[in-house]
C-alpha positions as CSV (number, residue, x, y, z in Angstrom):
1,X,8.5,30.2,-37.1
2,X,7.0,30.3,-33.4
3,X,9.6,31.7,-31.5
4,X,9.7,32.0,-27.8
5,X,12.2,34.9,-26.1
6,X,12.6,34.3,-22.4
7,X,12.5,38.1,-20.8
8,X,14.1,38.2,-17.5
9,X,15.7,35.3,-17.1
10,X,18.6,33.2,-18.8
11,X,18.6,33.6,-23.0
12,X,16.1,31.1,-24.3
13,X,14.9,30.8,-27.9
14,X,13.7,28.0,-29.7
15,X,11.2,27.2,-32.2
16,X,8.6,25.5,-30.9
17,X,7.5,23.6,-33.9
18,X,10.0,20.5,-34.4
19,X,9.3,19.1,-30.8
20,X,6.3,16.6,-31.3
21,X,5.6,16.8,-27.1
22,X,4.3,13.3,-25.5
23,X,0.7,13.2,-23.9
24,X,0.4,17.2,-25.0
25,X,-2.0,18.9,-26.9
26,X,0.9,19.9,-29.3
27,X,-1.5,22.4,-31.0
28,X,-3.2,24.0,-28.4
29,X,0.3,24.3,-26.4
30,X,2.0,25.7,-29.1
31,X,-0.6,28.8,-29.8
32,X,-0.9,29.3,-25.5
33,X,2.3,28.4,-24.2
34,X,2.3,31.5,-21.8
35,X,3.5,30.5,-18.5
36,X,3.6,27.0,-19.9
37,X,8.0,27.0,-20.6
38,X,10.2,26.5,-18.0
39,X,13.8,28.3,-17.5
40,X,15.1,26.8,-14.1
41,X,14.4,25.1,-11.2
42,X,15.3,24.4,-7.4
43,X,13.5,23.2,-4.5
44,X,9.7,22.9,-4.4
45,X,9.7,25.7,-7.1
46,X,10.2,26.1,-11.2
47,X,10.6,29.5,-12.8
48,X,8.8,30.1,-16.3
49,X,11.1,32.1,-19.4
50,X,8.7,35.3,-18.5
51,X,10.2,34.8,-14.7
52,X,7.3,33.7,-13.1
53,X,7.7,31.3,-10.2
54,X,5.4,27.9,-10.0
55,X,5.4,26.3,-7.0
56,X,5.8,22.1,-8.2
57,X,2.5,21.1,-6.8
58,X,3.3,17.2,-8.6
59,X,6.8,17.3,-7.8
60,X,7.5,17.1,-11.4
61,X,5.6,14.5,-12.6
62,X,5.5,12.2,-9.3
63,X,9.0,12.2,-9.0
64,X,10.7,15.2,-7.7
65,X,10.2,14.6,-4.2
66,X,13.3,16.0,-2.8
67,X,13.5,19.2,-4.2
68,X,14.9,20.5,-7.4
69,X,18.8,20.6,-8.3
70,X,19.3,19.1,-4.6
71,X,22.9,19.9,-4.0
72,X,23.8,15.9,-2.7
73,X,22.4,14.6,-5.7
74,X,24.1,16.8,-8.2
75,X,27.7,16.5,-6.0
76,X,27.1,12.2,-6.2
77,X,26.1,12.7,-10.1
78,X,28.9,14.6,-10.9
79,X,31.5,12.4,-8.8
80,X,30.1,9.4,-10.7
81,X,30.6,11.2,-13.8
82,X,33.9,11.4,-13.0
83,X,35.0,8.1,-12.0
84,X,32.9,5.4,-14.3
85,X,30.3,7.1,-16.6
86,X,29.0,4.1,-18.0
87,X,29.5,0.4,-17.7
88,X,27.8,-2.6,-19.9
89,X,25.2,-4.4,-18.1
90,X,25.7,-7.5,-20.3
91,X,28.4,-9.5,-19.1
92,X,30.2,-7.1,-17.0
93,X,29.2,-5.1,-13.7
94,X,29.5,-2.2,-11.7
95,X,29.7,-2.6,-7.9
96,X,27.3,0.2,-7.1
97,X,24.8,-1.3,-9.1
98,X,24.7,-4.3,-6.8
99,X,24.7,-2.3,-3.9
100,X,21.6,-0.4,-5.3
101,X,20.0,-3.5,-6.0
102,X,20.9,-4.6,-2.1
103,X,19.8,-1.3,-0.7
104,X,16.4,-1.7,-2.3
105,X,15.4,-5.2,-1.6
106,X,16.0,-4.4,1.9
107,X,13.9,-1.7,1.9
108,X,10.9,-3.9,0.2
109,X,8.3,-6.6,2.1
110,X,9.8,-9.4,3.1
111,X,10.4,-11.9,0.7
112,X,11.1,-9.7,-2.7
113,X,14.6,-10.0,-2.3
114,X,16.2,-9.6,-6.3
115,X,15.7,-6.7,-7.8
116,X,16.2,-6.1,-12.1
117,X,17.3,-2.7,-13.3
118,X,15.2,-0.8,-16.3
119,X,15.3,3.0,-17.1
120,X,11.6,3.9,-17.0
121,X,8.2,2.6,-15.5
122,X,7.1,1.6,-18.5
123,X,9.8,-0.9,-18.8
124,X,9.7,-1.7,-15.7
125,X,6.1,-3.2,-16.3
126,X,7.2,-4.8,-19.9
127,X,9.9,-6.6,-17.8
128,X,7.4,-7.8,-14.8
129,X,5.0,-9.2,-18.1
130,X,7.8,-10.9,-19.5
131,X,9.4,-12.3,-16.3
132,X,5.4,-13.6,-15.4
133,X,5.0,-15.8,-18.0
134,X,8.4,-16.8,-18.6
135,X,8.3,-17.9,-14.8
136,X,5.1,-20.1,-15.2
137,X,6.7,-21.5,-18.4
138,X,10.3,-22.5,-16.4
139,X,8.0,-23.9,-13.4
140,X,6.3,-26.7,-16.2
141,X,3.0,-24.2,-16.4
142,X,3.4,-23.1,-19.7
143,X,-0.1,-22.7,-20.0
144,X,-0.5,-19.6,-17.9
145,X,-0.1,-16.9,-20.4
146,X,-3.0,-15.0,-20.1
147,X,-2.9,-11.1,-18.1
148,X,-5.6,-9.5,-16.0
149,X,-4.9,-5.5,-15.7
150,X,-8.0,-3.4,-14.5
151,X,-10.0,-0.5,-15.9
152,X,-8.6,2.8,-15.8
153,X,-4.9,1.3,-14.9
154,X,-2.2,3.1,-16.6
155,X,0.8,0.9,-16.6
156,X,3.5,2.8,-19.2
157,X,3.3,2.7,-22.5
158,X,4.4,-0.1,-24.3
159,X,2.7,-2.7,-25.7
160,X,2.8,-4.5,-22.5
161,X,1.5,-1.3,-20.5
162,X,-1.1,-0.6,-22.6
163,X,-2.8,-4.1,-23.2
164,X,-3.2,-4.5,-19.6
165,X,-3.7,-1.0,-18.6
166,X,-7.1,0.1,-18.5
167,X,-7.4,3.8,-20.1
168,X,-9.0,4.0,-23.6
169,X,-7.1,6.7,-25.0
170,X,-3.7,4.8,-24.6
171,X,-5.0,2.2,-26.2
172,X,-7.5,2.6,-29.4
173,X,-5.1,3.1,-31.6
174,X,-3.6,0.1,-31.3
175,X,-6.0,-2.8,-31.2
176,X,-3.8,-5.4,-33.4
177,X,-0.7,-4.8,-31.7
178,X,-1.2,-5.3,-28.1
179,X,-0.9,-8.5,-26.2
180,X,-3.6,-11.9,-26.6
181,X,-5.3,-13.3,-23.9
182,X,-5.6,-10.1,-21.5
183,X,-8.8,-9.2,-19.5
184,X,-9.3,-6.5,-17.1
185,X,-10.8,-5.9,-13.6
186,X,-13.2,-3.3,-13.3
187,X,-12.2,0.0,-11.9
188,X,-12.9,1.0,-7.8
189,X,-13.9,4.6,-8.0
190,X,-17.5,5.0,-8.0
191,X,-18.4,8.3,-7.1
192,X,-22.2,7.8,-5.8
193,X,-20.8,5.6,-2.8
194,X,-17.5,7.3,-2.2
195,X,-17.4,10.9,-3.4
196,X,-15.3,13.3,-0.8
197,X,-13.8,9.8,0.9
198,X,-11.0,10.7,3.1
199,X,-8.0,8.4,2.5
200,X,-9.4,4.7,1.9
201,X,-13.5,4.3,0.9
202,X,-15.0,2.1,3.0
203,X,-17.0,0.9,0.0
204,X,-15.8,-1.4,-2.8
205,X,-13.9,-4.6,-1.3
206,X,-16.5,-6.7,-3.1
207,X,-14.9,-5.4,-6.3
208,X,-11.9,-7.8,-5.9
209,X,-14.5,-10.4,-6.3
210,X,-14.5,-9.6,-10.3
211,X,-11.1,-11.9,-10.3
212,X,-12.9,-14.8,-9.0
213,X,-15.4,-14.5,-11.6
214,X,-12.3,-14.1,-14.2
215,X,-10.7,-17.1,-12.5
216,X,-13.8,-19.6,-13.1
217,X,-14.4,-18.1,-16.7
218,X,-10.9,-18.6,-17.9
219,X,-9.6,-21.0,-15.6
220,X,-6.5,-20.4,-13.7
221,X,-4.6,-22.6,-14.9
222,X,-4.5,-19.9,-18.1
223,X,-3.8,-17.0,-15.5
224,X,-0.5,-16.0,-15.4
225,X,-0.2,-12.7,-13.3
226,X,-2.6,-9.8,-12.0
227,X,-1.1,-6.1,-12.4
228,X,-2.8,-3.2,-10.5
229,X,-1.4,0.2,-9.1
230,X,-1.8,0.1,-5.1
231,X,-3.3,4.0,-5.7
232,X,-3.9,4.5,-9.2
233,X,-1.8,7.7,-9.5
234,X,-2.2,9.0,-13.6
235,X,-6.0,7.9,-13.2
236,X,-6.6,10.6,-10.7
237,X,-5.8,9.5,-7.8
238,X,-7.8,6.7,-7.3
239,X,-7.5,5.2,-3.9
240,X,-7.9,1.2,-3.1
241,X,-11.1,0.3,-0.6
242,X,-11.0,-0.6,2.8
243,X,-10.3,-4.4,2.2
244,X,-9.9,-4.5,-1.6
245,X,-6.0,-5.2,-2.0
246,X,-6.4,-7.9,1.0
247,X,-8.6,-9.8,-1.4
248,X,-7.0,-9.5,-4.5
249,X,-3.9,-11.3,-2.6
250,X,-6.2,-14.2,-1.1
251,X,-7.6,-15.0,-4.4
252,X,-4.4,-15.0,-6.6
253,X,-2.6,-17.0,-3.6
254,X,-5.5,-19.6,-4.0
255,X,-5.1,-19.6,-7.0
256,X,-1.4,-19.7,-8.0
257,X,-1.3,-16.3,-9.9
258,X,1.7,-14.1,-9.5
259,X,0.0,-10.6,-8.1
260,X,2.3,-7.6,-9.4
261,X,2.3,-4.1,-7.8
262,X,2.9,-1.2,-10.3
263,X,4.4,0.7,-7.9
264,X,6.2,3.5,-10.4
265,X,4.4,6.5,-8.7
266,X,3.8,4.9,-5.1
267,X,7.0,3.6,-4.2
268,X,9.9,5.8,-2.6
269,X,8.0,8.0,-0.1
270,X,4.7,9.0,-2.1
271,X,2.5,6.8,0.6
272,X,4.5,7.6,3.6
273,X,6.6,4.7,3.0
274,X,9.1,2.7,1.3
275,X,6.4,1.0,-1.0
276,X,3.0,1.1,-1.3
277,X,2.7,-2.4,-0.4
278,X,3.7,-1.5,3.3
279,X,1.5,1.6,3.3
280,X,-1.8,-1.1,2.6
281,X,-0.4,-4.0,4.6
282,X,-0.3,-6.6,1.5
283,X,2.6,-8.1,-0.4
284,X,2.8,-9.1,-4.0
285,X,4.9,-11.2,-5.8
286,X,6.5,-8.4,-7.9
287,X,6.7,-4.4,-7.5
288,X,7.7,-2.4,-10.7
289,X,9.3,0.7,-9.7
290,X,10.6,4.1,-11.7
291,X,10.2,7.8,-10.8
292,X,11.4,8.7,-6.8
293,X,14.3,6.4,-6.7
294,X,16.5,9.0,-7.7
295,X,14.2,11.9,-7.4
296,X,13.9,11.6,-11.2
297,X,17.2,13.5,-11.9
298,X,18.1,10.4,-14.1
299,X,15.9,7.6,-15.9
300,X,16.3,4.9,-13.8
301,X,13.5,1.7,-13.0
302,X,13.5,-1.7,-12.1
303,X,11.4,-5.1,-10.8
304,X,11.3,-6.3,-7.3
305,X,10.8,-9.9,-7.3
306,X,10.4,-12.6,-4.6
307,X,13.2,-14.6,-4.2
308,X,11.5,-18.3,-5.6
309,X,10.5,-16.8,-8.8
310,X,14.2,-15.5,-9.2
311,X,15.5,-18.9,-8.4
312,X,13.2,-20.4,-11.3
313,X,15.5,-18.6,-13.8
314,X,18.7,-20.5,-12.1
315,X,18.7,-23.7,-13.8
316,X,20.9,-25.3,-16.1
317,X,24.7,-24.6,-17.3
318,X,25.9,-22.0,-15.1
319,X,27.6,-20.4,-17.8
320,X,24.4,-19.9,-20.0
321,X,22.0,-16.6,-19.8
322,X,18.9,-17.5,-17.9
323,X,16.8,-14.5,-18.8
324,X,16.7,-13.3,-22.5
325,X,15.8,-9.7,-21.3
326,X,17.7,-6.4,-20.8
327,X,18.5,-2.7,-21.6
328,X,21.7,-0.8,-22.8
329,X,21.1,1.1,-20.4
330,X,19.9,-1.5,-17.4
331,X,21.4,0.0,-13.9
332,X,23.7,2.8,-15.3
333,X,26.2,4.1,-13.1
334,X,25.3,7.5,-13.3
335,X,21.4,6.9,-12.7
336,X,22.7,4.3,-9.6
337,X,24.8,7.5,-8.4
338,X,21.9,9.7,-8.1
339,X,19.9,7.0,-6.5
340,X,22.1,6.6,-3.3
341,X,22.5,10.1,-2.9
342,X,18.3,10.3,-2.8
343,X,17.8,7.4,-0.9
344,X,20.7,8.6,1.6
345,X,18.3,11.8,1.6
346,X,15.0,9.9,3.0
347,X,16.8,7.7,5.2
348,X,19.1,10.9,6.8
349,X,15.8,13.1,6.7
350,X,13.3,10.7,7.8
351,X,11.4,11.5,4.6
352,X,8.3,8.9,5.4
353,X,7.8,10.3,8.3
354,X,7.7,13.7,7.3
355,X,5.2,12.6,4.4
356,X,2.6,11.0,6.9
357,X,2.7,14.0,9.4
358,X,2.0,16.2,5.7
359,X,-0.7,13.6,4.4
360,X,-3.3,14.8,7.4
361,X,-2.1,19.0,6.2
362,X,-3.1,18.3,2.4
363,X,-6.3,16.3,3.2
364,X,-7.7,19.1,5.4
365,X,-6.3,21.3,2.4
366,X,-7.7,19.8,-0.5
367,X,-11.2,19.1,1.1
368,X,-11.8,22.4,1.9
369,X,-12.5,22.7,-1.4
370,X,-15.3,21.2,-1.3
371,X,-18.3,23.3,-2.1
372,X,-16.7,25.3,-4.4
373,X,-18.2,26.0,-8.1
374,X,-18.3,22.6,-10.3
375,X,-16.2,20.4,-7.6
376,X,-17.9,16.8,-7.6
377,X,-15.9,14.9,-6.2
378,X,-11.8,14.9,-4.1
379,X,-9.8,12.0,-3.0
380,X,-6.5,11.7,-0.9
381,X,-4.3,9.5,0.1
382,X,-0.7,9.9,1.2
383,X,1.1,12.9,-0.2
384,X,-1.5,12.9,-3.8
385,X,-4.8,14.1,-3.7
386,X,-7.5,14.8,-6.8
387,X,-10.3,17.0,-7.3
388,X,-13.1,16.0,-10.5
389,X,-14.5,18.8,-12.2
390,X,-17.6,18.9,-14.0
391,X,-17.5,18.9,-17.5
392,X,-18.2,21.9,-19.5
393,X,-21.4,20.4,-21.4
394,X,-20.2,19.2,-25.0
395,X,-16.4,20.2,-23.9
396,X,-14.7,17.4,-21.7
397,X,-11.2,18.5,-20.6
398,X,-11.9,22.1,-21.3
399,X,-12.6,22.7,-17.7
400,X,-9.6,21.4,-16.1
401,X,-7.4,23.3,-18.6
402,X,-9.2,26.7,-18.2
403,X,-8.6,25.7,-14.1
404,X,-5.0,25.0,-15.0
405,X,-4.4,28.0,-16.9
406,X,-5.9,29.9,-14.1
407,X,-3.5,28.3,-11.2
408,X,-0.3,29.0,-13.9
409,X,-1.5,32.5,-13.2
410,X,-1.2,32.6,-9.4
411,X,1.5,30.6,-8.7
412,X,0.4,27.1,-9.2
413,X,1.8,24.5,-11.3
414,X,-0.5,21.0,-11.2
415,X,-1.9,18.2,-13.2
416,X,-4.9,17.9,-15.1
417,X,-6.0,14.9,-16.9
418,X,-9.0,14.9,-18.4
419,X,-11.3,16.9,-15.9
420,X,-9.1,16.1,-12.7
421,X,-7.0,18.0,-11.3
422,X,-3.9,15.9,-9.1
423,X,-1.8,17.4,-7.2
424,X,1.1,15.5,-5.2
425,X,3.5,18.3,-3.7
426,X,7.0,17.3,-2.4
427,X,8.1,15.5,0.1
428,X,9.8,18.9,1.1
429,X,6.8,20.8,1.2
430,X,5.8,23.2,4.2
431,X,2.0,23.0,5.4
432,X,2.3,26.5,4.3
433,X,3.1,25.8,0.7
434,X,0.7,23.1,0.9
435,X,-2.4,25.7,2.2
436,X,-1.4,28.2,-0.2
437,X,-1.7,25.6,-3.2
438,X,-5.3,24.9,-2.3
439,X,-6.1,28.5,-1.6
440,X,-4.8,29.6,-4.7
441,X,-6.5,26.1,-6.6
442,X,-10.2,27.5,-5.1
443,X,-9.2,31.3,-7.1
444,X,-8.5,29.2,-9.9
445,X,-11.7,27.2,-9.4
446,X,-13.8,30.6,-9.3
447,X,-12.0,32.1,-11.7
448,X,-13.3,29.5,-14.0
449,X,-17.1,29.0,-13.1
């Protein structure tokens, strides 16, 4: 049995071998877990079972942006707990639900106005698929079924998510079972005309062209909805060119394609704004949302959609269902709870504010590390930044883990993915924190040369 003892710190044992972890390297994990279990958490920080504190340089996994075990959240959880702990979504209703729904369509672009309640991003994508080509199919276009993701998208992980999401590992395994008729854009992170870009490249509008090209090879009248992340978040931080979301919108306009924003790790603060959509200055027809709407205390997603394609559902007997779709678990009371408590957070706080005036503090951070032993490439934009390693020859990934590993050791608790290393701090970060992180990344970094 591998059994873990915490020392210092609350009793924790377990045996590590029944939990089959997701997107882990179960084996590796379970042989060098040190530093790698965590007891407890609050604010910007978690504390391992040896007692070791991490500062949360990814705010958990893009969705801690307020802090751990904020004391307003877990109050409005609790309340909720005690009043209604769970209400069906089918047939029945809770009225803080549909003041959640109110509160957010306010806070999107003009225009997406109605807003449908999932408990993850990657049902919040599934739904966006399914409300696309059921749409075109209520509006007499019933041809439009075809999907256009792009390359190196992640978009969740069903089998929605992974047919148009665009990275190979989430998808090999299941070639049969993911959707027909789906093509992809190519990527926008080229290296040899935008390593070390600060914020936005200035090269790689022309890459929006690719739909065109899609358009006249499949015809449009096939094309029922482009998905792409504003920032490609779980790709390593892959920010849009100067210019490139602009087109995209021009040509699915022309076109009559529905253009849907995966927004899961964008929206709620992470660009220094409601929605990434605001941040770039373009508007889709959809936004698919997840993580910071509650500060990711409780599972809780949903689909922002512009008020026509709602309206395309509302036809026929007023008494029959107009949309075949939903979860058990669609707008739960206690999720909705923790949501107005975070959202009364940024709005009391000025939380977008305060992640602009940081944005400038980690990019001057982050960058610094340029120069440093294997560093080939580092991006930024809003709070989220990314530094590339270069692979250990024959080894890919080994690098970023041995980095990782090394940041555990002083402090440091970010992402790797491949050989990337993201980090995307919270919203309640000090420039200080934020400094130390990147000092304490470029140890890491030599630690590991």
């Amino acid at each position: 049995m591998n059994e873990i003892t915490a020392r210092g710190m609350p009793e924790v044992a377990a045996n590590l071998e029944p939990y089959w972890m997701p997107f882990s390297h179960n084996r590796y994990f379970k042989r060098h877990h040190e530093r790698r279990l965590l007891a407890r958490a609050e604010g910007a920080y978690y504390w391992t079972v040896e007692g070791d504190r991490l500062f949360d340089c990814l705010s958990g996994l893009w969705c801690v942006g307020l802090g751990h075990a904020h004391p307003r959240i877990g109050a409005a959880i609790k309340r909720q707990f005690e009043t209604v702990d769970y209400c069906p979504a089918f047939q029945m209703g809770y009225p803080e639900t549909f003041r959640l729904a109110d509160r957010i369509a306010r806070m999107a672009p003009a225009g997406l106005d109605h807003v449908f309640f999932v408990n993850s991003g990657s049902e919040s994508v599934d739904t966006a698929l399914k409300i696309a080509l059921a749409y075109h199919r209520m509006k007499g276009e019933a041809g439009r079924v075809r999907l256009i993701g792009r390359e190196r998208g992640y978009h969740g992980v069903g089998f929605g998510g992974i047919s148009v999401g665009g990275m190979v590992a989430n998808r090999k395994m299941w070639p049969t079972a993911q959707l027909v008729g789906v093509d992809h854009l190519p990527h926008t992170h080229n290296p040899a005309q935008m390593a070390f870009s600060r914020g936005m490249p200035n090269w790689g509008a022309h890459l929006a062209d690719e739909l065109t090209r899609l358009v006249a090879l499949h015809d449009a009248s096939t094309i029922a909805a482009v998905i792409v992340e504003p920032m490609q978040g779980s790709a390593g931080v892959v920010v849009p060119p100067v210019g490139y979301l602009e087109k995209l919108r021009e040509i699915c306009t022309k076109h009559g394609i529905l253009l849907i924003f995966d927004e899961v790790i964008t929206g709620f603060g992470r660009m220094g704004a409601a929605f990434g959509a605001e941040r770039f200055g373009v508007t889709p027809d959809m936004i698919t949302f997840a993580k910071s709407v509650n500060n990711g205390v409780i599972p809780l997603g949903g689909v922002i959609v512009r008020k026509e394609i709602y309206e395309a559902f509302m036809t026929g007997p007023e008494h029959s269902v107009e949309f075949f779709h939903g979860y058990t678990y669609s707008g739960h009371p206690m999720a909705v709870a923790a949501a107005h408590a975070t959202l009364d957070l940024v709005e009391e706080e000025g939380v977008f504010a305060r992640v602009r005036e940081l944005e400038p503090v980690l990019e001057d951070a982050m960058h610094s590390l340029k120069g440093e032993p294997g560093v080939i490439d580092i991006r930024n934009c809003g709070l989220a930044a990314a530094i590339d390693l270069e692979p250990i020859p024959d080894k890919p990934g080994v690098r970023a883990i041995k980095v990782f590993e090394e940041a555990l050791r002083r402090g440091q608790l970010p992402r790797f993915t491949g050989d990337t290393i993201a980090v995307g701090p919270p919203f309640i970060a000090t420039p200080q924190e934020i400094g130390k992180m990147a000092d304490d990344l470029r140890q890491a970094i030599r630690a590991t040369r």
